[in-house]
C-alpha positions in Angstrom: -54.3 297.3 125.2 -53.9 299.2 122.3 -51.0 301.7 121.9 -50.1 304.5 119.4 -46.1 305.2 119.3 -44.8 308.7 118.1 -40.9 308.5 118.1 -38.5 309.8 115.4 -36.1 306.8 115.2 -37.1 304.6 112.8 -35.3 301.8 113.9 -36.2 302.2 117.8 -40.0 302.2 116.5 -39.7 299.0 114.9 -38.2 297.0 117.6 -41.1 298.4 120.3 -44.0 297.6 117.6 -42.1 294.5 117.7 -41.6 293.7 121.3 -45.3 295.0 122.4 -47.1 292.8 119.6 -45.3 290.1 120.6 -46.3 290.4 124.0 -49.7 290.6 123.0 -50.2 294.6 122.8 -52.1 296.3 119.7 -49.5 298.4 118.0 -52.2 300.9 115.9 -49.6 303.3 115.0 -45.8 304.0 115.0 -45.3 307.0 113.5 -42.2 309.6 113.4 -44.1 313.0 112.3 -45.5 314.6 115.5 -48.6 315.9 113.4 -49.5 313.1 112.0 -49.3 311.2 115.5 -52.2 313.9 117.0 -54.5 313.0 113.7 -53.9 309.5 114.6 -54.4 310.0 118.0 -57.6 311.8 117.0 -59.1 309.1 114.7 -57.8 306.1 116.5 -58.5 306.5 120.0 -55.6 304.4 121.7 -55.5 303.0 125.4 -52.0 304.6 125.8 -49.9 307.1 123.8 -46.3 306.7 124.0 -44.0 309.8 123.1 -40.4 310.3 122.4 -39.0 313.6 124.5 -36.7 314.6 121.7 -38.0 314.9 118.1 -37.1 317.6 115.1 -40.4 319.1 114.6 -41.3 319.7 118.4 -40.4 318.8 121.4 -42.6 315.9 123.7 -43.4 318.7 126.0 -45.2 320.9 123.0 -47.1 317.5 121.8 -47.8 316.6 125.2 -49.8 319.8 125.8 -51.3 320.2 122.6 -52.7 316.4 123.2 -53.7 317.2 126.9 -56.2 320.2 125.5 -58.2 317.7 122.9 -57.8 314.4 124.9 -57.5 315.5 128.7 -58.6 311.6 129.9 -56.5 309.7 127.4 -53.2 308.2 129.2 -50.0 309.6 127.8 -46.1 308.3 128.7 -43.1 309.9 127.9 -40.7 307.1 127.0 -37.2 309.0 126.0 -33.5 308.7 127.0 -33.4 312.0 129.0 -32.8 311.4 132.5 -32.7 315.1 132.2 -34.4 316.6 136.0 -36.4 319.1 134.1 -37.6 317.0 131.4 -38.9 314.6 134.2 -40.6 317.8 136.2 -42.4 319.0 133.0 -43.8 315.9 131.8 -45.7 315.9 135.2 -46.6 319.4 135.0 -48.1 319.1 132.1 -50.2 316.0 132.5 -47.9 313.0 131.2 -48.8 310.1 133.0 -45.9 308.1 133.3 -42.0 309.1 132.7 -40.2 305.6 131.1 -36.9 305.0 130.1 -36.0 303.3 127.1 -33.5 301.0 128.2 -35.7 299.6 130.4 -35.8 296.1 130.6 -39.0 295.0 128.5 -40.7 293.2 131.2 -41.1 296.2 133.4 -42.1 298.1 130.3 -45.2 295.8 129.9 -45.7 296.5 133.6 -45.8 299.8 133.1 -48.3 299.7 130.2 -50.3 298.1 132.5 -50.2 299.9 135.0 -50.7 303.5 133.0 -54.0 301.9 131.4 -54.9 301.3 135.5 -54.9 305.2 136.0 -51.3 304.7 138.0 -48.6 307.6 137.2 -45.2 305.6 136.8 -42.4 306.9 136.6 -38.7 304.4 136.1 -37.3 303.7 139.1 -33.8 305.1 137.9 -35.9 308.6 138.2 -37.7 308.2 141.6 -34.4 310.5 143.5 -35.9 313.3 140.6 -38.2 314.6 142.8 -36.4 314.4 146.3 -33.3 316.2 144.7 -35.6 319.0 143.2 -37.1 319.5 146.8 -33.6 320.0 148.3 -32.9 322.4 146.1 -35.9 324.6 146.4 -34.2 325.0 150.0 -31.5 327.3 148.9 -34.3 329.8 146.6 -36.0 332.6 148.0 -39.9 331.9 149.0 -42.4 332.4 146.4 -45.9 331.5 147.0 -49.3 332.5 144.7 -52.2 332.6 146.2 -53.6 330.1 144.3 -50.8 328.1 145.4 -51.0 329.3 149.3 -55.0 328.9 149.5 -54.8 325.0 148.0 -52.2 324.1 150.0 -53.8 326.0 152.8 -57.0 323.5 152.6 -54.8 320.3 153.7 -54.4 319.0 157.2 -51.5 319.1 158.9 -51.8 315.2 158.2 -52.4 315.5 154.8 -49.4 318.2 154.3 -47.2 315.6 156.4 -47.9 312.5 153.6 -47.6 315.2 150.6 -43.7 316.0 151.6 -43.4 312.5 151.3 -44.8 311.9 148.1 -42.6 315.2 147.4 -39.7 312.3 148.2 -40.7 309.9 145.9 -42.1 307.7 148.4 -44.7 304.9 147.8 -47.7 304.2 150.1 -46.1 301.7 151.9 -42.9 303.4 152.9 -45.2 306.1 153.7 -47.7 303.8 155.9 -44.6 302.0 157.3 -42.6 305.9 158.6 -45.8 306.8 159.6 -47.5 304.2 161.5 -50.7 304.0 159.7 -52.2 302.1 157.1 -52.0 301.6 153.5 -55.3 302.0 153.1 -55.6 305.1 155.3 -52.7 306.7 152.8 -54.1 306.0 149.9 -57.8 308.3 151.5 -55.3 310.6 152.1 -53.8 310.7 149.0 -56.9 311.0 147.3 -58.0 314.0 149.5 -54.5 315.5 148.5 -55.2 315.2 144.9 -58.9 316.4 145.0 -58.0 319.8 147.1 -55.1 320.6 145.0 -56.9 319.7 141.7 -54.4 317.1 140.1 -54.9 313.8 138.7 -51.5 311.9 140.0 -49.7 311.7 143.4 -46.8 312.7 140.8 -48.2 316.0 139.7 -49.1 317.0 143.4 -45.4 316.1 144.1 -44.2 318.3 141.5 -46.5 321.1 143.0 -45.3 321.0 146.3 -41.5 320.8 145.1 -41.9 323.9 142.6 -43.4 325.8 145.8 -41.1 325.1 147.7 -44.1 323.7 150.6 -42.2 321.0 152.3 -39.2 323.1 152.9 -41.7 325.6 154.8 -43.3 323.3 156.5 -40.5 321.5 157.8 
């Protein structure tokens, strides 16, 4: 695995080049300018980017997108101190593919890594609530659907809209499989039908979509 690390704390950046090489993990570059992390990203071509939320020149979010538009299939983590609800919420929306803490424990950062280079969306588990809370919220706001919005969620069966509220929860398959008598594997088909009607690459950004429409509340 090779991994390119943009962060602004010097010190934080070499402890993880640190701790990743010694667990085996190509460090190519750990850099602290956001611009010079893109050019690297650019001439480098790493198996994971991972980004710091907070930096002076521009924020994750801005860096995020700008790295989305060149390099839509490379796999990109925010890895920050923000527990922060709507830092978590628009990371997904704009295509981060994991959401990791940096006090994490370093084993489960590996894990992660790993898991992010599989094509899995991870997010820590301090954060998993993030998406459940946000859904309870939406409750109390008034109803505002697109019609782009309407007409994909409109495609889904009534199945498919039951297993997306609990994604909306934060749930895994197996809790899902378990509450709803059914397989693991028949979640995961739907899940994958979820994501190619909706047009998103993670069970994490359809989560975020039905949240920020407020679907599950409707449908309930």
């Amino acid at each position: 695995m090779r991994v390119l690390l943009i962060d602004d704390h010097a010190l934080f950046r070499i402890g993880l080049r640190e701790l990743l090489e010694r667990r085996g993990i190509e460090v190519v570059a750990a850099v602290g300018d956001c611009d010079d992390g893109m050019e690297l990203v650019d001439t480098l071509t790493p198996d994971v980017v991972l980004l710091d939320m907070r930096m002076p020149q521009m924020s994750g979010i801005d860096v995020l997108q700008k790295m989305r538009q060149s390099h839509p299939q490379m796999r990109i983590a925010m890895l920050t101190t923000s527990q922060d609800e709507s830092d978590v919420l628009a990371s997904f929306q704009h295509g981060a593919d994991g959401y990791l803490l940096k006090d994490m424990e370093p084993d489960e950062l590996i894990d992660s890594l790993g898991q992010i280079l599989d094509g899995v969306t991870v997010v820590s588990r301090e954060l998993t609530g993030i998406l459940a809370r946000a859904a309870v919220q939406k409750e109390d706001e008034p109803e505002q659907e697109s019609e782009t919005g309407g007409d994909l969620f409109g495609e889904l069966t009534p199945r498919e809209r039951e297993i997306l509220c609990h994604l909306a929860e934060g749930q895994s398959n197996k809790v899902i499989a378990r509450h709803l008598g059914i397989s693991d594997g028949t979640v995961k088909l739907h899940v994958k039908a979820i994501l190619r009607k909706l047009d998103v690459h993670s069970r994490v950004e359809a989560a975020v979509m039905a949240v920020e429409a407020g679907f599950c509340h409707r449908n309930s």
